[in-house]
mmCIF file of the C-alpha atoms, coordinates in Angstrom:
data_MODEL
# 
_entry.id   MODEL 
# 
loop_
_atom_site.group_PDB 
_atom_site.id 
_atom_site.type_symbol 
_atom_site.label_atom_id 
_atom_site.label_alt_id 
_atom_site.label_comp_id 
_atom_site.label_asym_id 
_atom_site.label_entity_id 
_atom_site.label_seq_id 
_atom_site.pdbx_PDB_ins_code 
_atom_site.Cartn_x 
_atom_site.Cartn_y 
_atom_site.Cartn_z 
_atom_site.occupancy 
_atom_site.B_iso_or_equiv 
_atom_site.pdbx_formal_charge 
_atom_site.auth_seq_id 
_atom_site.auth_comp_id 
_atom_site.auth_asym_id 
_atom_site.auth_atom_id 
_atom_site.pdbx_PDB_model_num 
ATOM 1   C CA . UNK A 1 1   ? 58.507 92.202  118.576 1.00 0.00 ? 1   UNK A CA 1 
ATOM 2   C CA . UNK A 1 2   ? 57.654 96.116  117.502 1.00 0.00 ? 2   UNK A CA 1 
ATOM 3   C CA . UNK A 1 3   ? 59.075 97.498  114.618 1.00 0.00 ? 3   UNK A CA 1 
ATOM 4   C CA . UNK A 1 4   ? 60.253 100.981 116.649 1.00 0.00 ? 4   UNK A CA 1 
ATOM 5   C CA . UNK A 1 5   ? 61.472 104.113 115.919 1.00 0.00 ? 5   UNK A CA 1 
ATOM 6   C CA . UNK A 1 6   ? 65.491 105.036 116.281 1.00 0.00 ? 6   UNK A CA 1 
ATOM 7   C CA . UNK A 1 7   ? 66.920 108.381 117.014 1.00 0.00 ? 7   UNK A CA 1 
ATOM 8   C CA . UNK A 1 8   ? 70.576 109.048 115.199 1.00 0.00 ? 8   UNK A CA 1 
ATOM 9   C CA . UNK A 1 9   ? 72.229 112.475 116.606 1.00 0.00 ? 9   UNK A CA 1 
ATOM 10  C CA . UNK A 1 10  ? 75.400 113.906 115.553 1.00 0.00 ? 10  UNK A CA 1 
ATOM 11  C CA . UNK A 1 11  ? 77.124 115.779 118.506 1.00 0.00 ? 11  UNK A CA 1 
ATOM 12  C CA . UNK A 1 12  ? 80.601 117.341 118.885 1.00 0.00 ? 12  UNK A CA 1 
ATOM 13  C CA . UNK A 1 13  ? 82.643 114.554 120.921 1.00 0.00 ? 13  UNK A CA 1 
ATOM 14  C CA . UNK A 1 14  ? 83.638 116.395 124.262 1.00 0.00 ? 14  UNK A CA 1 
ATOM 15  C CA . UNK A 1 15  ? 83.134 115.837 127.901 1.00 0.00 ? 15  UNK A CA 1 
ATOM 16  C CA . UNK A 1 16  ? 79.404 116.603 128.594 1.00 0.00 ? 16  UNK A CA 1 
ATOM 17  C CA . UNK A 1 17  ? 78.188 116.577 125.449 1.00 0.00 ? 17  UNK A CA 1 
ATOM 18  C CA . UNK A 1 18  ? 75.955 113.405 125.759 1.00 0.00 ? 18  UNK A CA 1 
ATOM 19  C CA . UNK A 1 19  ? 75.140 114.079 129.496 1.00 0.00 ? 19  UNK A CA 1 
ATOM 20  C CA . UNK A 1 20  ? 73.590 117.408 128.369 1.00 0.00 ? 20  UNK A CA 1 
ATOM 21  C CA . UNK A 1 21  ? 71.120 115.734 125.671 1.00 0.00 ? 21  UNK A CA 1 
ATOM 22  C CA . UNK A 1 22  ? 70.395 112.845 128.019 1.00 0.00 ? 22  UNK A CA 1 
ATOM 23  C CA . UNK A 1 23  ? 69.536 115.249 130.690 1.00 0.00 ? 23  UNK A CA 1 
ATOM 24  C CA . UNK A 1 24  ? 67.331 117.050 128.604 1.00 0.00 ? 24  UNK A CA 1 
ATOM 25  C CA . UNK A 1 25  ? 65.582 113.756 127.625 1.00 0.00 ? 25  UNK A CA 1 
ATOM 26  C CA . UNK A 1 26  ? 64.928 112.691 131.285 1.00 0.00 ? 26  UNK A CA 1 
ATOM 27  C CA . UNK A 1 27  ? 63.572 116.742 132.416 1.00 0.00 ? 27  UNK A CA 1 
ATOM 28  C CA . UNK A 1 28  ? 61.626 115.911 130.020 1.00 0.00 ? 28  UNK A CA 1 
ATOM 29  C CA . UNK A 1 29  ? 60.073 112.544 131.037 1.00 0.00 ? 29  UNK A CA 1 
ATOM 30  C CA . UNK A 1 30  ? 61.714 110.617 128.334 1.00 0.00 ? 30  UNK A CA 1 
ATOM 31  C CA . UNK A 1 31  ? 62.936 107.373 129.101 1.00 0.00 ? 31  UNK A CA 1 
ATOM 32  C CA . UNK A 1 32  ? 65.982 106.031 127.089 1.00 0.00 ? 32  UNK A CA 1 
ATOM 33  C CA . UNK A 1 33  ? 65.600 102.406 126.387 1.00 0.00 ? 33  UNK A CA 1 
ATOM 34  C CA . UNK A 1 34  ? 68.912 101.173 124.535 1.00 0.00 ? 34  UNK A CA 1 
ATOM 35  C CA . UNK A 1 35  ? 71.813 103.546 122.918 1.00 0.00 ? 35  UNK A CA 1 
ATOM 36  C CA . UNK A 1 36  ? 75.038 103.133 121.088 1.00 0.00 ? 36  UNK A CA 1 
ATOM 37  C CA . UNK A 1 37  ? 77.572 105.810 121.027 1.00 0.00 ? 37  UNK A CA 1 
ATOM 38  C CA . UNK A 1 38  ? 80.122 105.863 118.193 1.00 0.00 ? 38  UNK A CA 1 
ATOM 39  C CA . UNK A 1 39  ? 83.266 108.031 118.312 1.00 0.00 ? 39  UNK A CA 1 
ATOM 40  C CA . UNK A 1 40  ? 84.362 110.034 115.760 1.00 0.00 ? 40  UNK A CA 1 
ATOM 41  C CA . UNK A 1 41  ? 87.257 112.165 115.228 1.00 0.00 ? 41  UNK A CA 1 
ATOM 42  C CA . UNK A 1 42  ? 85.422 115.545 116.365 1.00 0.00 ? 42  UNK A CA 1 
ATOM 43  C CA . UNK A 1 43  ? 82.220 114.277 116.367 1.00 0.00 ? 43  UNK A CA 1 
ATOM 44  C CA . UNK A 1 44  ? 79.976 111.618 118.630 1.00 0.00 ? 44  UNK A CA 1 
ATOM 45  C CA . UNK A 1 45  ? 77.217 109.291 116.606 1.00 0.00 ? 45  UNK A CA 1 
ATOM 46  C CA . UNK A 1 46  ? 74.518 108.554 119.160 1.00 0.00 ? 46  UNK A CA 1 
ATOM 47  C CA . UNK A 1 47  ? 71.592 106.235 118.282 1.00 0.00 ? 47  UNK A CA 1 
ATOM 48  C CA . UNK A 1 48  ? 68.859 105.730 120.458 1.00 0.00 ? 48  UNK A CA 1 
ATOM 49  C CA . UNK A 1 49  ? 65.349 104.357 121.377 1.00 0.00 ? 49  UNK A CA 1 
ATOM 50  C CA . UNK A 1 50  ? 63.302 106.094 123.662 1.00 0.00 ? 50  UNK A CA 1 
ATOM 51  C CA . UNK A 1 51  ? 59.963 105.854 125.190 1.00 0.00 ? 51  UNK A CA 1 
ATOM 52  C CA . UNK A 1 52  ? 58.572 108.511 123.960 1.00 0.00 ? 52  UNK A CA 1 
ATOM 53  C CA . UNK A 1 53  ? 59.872 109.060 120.868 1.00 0.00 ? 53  UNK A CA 1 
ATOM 54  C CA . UNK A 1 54  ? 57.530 112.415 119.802 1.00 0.00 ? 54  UNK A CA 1 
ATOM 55  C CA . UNK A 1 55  ? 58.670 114.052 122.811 1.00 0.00 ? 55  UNK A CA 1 
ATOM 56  C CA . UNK A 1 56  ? 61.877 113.336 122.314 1.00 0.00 ? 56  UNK A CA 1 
ATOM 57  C CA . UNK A 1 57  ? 61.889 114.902 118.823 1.00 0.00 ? 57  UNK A CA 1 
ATOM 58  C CA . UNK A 1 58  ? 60.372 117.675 120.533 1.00 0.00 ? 58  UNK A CA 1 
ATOM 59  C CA . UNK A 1 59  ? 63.504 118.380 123.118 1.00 0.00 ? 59  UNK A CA 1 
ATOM 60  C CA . UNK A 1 60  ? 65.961 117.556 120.139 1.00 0.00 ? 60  UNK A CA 1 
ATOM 61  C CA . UNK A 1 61  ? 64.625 120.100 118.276 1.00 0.00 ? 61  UNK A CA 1 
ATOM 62  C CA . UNK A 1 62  ? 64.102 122.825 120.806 1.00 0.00 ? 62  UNK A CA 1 
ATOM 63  C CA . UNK A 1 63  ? 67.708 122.280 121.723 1.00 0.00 ? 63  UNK A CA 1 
ATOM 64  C CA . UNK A 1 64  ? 69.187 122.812 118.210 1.00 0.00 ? 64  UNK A CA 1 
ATOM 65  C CA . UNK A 1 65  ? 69.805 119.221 117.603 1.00 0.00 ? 65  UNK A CA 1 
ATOM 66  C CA . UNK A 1 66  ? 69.772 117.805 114.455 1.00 0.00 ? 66  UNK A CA 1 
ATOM 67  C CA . UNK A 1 67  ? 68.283 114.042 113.959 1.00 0.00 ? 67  UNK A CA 1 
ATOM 68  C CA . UNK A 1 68  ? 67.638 111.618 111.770 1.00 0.00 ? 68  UNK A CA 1 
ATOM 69  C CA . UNK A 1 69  ? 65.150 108.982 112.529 1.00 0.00 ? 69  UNK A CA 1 
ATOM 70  C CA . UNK A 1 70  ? 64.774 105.414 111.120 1.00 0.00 ? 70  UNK A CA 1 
ATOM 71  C CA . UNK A 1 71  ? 62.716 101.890 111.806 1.00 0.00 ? 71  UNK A CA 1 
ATOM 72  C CA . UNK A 1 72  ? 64.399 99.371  113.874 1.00 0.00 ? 72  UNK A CA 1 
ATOM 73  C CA . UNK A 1 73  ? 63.452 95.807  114.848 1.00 0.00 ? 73  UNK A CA 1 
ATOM 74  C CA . UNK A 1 74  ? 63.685 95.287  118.428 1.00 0.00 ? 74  UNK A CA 1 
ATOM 75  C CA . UNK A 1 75  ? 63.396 92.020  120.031 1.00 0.00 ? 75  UNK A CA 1 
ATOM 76  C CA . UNK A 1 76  ? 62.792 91.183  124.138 1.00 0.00 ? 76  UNK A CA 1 
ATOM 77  C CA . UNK A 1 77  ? 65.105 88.559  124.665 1.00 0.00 ? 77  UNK A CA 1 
ATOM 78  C CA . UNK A 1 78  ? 65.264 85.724  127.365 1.00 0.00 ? 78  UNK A CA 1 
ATOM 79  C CA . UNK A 1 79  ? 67.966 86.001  130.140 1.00 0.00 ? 79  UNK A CA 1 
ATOM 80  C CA . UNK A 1 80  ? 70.302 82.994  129.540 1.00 0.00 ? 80  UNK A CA 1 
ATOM 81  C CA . UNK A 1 81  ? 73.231 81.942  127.353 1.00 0.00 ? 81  UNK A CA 1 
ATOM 82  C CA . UNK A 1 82  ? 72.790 81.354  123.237 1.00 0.00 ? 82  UNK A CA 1 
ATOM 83  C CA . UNK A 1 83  ? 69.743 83.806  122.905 1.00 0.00 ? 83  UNK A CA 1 
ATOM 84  C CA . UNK A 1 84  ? 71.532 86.834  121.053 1.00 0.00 ? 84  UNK A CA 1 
ATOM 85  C CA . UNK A 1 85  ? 72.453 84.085  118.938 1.00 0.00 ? 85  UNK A CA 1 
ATOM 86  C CA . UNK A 1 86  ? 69.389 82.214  118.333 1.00 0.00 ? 86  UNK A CA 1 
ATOM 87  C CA . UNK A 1 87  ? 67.583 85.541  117.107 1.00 0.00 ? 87  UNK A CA 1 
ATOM 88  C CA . UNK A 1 88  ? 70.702 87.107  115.133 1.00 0.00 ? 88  UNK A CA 1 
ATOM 89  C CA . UNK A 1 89  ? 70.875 83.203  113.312 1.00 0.00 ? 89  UNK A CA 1 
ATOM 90  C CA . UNK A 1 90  ? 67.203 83.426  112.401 1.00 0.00 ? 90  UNK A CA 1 
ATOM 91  C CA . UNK A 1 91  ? 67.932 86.695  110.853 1.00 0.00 ? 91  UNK A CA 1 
ATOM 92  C CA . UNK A 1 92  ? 70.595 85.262  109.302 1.00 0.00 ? 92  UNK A CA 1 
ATOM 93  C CA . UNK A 1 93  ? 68.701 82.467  107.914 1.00 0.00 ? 93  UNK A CA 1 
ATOM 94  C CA . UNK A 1 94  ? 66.188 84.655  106.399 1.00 0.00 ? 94  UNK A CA 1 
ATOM 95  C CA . UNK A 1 95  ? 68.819 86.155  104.277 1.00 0.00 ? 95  UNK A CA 1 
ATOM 96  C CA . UNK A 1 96  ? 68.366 89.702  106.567 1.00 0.00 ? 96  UNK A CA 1 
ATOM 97  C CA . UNK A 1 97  ? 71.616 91.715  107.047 1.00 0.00 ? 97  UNK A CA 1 
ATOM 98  C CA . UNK A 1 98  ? 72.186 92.594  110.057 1.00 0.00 ? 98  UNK A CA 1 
ATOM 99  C CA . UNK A 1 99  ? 73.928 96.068  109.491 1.00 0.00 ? 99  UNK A CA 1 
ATOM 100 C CA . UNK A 1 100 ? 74.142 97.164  113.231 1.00 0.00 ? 100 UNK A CA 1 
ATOM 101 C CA . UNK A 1 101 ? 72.790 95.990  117.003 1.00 0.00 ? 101 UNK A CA 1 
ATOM 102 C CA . UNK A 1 102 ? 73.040 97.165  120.243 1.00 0.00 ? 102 UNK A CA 1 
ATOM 103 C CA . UNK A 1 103 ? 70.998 96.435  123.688 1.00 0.00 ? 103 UNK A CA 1 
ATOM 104 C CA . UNK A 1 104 ? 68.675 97.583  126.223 1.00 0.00 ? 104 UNK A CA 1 
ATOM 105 C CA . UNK A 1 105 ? 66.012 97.542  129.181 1.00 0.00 ? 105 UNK A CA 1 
ATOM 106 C CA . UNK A 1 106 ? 62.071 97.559  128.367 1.00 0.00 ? 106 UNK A CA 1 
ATOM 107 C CA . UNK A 1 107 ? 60.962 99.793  131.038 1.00 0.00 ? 107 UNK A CA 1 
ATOM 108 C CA . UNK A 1 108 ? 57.936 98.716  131.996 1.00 0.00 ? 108 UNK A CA 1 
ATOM 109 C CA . UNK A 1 109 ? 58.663 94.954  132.350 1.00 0.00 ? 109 UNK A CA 1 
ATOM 110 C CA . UNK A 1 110 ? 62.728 95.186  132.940 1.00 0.00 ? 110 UNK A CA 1 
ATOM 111 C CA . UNK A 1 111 ? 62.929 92.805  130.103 1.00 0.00 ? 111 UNK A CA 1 
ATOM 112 C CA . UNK A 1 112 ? 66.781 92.953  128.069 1.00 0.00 ? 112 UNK A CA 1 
ATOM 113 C CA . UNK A 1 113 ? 66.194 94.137  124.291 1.00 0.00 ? 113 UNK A CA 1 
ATOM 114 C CA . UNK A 1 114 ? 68.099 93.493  121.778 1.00 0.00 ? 114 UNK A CA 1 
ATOM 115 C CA . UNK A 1 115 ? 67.695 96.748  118.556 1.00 0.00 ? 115 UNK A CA 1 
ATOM 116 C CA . UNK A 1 116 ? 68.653 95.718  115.080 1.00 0.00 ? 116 UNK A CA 1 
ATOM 117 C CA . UNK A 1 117 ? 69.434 97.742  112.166 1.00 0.00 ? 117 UNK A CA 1 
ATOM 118 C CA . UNK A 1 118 ? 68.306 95.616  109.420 1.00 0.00 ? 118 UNK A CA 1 
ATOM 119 C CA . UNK A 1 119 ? 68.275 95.319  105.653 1.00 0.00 ? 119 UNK A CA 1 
ATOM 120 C CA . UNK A 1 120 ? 64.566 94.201  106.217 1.00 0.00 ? 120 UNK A CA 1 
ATOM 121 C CA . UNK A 1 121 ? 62.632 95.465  109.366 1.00 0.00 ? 121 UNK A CA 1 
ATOM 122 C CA . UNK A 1 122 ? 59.105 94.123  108.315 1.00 0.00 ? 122 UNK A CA 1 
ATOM 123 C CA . UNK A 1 123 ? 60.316 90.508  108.030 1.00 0.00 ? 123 UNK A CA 1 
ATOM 124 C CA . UNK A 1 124 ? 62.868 90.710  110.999 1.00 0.00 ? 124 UNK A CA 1 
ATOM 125 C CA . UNK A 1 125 ? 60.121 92.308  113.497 1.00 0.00 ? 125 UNK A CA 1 
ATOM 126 C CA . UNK A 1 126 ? 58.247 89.288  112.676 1.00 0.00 ? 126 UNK A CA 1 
ATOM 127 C CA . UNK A 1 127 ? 61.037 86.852  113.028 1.00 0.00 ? 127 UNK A CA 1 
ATOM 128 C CA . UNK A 1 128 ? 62.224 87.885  115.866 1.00 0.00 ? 128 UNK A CA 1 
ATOM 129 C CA . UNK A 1 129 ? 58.739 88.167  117.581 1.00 0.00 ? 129 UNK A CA 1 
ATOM 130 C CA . UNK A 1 130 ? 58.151 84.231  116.823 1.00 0.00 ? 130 UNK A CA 1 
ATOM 131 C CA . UNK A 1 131 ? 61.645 83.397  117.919 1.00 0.00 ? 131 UNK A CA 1 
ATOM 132 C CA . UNK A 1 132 ? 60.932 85.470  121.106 1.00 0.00 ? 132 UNK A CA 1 
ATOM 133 C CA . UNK A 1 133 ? 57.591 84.028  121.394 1.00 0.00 ? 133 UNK A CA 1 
ATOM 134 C CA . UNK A 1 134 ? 58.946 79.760  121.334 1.00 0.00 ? 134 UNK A CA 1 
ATOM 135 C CA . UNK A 1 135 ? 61.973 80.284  123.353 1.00 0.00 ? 135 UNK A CA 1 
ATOM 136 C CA . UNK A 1 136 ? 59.095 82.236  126.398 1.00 0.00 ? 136 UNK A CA 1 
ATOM 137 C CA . UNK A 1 137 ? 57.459 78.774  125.760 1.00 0.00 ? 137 UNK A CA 1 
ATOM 138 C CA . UNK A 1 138 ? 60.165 76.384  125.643 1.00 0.00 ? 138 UNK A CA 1 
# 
């Protein structure tokens, strides 16, 4: 699977506050794939993969929004029991930390993705495009 770009936004933690940015987003035409949001005491970490990622920068930045951006691995995985855990244990295996992960939908196939933060994306992409790629075959 694609090594992909995330999107990490800081945001005060109050009601509307992430309904605001992901309206933005979706005026905009951007879709968002998979997000995690982490509460703070005064503050909301959101990380996200979108669609469009450029365009996406574009509406962040328009808006006032500060953003960091960073390479995830994300993986399509199979629907069915044991398959988070077949492609987090061959990152594992490969000695790659696994420092965060959260889920999502691929839009254009409907397809559950998995997004991992990882102490290695090059290597993990790859694993986790094989393991994708045998368990579609088996």
């Amino acid at each position: 699977m694609p090594i992909t770009q995330e999107l990490t936004i800081r945001m005060e933690n109050r009601p509307g506050s992430l309904g605001k940015v992901c309206r933005e987003l979706a005026d905009n035409d951007v879709n968002i794939m998979a997000f995690q949001s982490i509460p703070g005491q005064n503050t909301l970490l959101v990380c996200m993969v979108v669609d469009k990622p450029e365009a996406a920068k574009t509406v962040l930045d328009r808006e006032g929004i500060t953003f960091t951006e960073v390479e995830v691995a994300e993986a399509r995985l199979q629907y069915g029991p044991g398959e988070l855990a077949r492609a987090a244990s061959k990152l594992g295996e490969a000695n790659i930390n696994i420092n965060y992960a959260y889920s999502g939908v691929e839009p254009s196939t409907h397809a559950a993705i998995a997004i991992f933060g990882v102490t290695d994306v090059g290597r993990a992409a790859d694993m986790l495009d094989h393991t994708a790629t045998t368990a579609a075959g088996a």
